[in-house]
N, C-alpha and C positions, 0 to 999 in steps of 0.2 A: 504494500500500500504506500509506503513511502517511496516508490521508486517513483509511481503515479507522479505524486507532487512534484519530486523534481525535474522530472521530467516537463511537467507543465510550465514550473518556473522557469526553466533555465529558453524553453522554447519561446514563451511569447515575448521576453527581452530581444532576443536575436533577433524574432521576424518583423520585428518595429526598427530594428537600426538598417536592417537589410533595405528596406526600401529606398529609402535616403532621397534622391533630386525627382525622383518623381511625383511623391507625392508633396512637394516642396511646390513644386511649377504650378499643379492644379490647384492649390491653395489661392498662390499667387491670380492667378487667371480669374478662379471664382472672385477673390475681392475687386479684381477691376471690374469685372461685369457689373457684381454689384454696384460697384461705385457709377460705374456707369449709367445705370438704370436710374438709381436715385435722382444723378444731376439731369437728363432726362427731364422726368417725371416730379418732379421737387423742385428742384433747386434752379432750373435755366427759365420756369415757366413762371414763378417766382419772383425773378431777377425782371423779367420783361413788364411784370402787372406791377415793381415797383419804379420803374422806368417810365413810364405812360403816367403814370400816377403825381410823379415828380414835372413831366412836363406841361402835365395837365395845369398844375398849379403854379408853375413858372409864365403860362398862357392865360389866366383870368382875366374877363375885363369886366369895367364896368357895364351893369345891365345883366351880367351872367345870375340864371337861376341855379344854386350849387346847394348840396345837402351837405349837413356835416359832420362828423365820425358820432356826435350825438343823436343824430337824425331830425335834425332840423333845417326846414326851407327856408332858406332867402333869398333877396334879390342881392346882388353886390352894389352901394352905394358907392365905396369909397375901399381905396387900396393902399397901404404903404408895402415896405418892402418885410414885414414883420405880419401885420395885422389885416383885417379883411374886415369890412365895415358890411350888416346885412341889415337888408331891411326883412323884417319879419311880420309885421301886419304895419298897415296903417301909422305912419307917426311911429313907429315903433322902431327904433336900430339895436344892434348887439355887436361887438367888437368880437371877436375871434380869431386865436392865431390860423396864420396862411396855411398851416399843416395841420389843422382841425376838418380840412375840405375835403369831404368825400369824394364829392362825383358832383359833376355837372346834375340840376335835374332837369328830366324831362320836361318836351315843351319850348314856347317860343320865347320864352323869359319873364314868364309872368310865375308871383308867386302861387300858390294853389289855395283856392280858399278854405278856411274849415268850420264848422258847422256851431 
């Protein structure tokens, strides 16, 4: 019964060093795929929706109807290079940083009524 054992022990060291570069290369291979897929699917698609997003709000003008990462509509009144002046009803302004801007809203530039 003891032969069993060492025979077991002394074999599965050997057949783990035996292998050596090949299974070294497939390791290798599989993480670039992986890596690959990721930037792909992640990271490049990512990269572009914060691109667009960046020139979107380097492009605002006045009159522009925009929501903002609170989800609130206005119109834009007024622009510095910091802040973004909305009109939010009637007589009504709000100052918000330039990087509070969601998205343009829908529409010809009016703001949406609410009820």
């Amino acid at each position: 019964m003891t032969g069993i054992a060492y025979a077991m022990g002394s074999g599965g060291q050997g057949g783990a060093g035996g292998q050596g570069g090949a299974g070294d290369l497939s390791f290798i291979f599989l993480m670039v795929a992986m890596f690959a897929i990721f930037y792909f699917l992640l990271i490049r698609p990512q990269q572009k929706k914060q691109k667009e997003l960046r020139e979107m709000i380097a492009n605002l003008n006045h009159g522009d109807s925009v929501i903002t990462t609170g989800g609130i509509y206005g119109k834009i009144t007024a622009l510095t290079e910091q802040t973004v002046t909305l009109e939010i009803a009637e007589k009504t302004r709000i100052k918000v940083a330039r990087n509070a801007i969601a998205a343009l809203a829908e529409g010809s530039g009016t703001v949406p009524k609410t009820s």
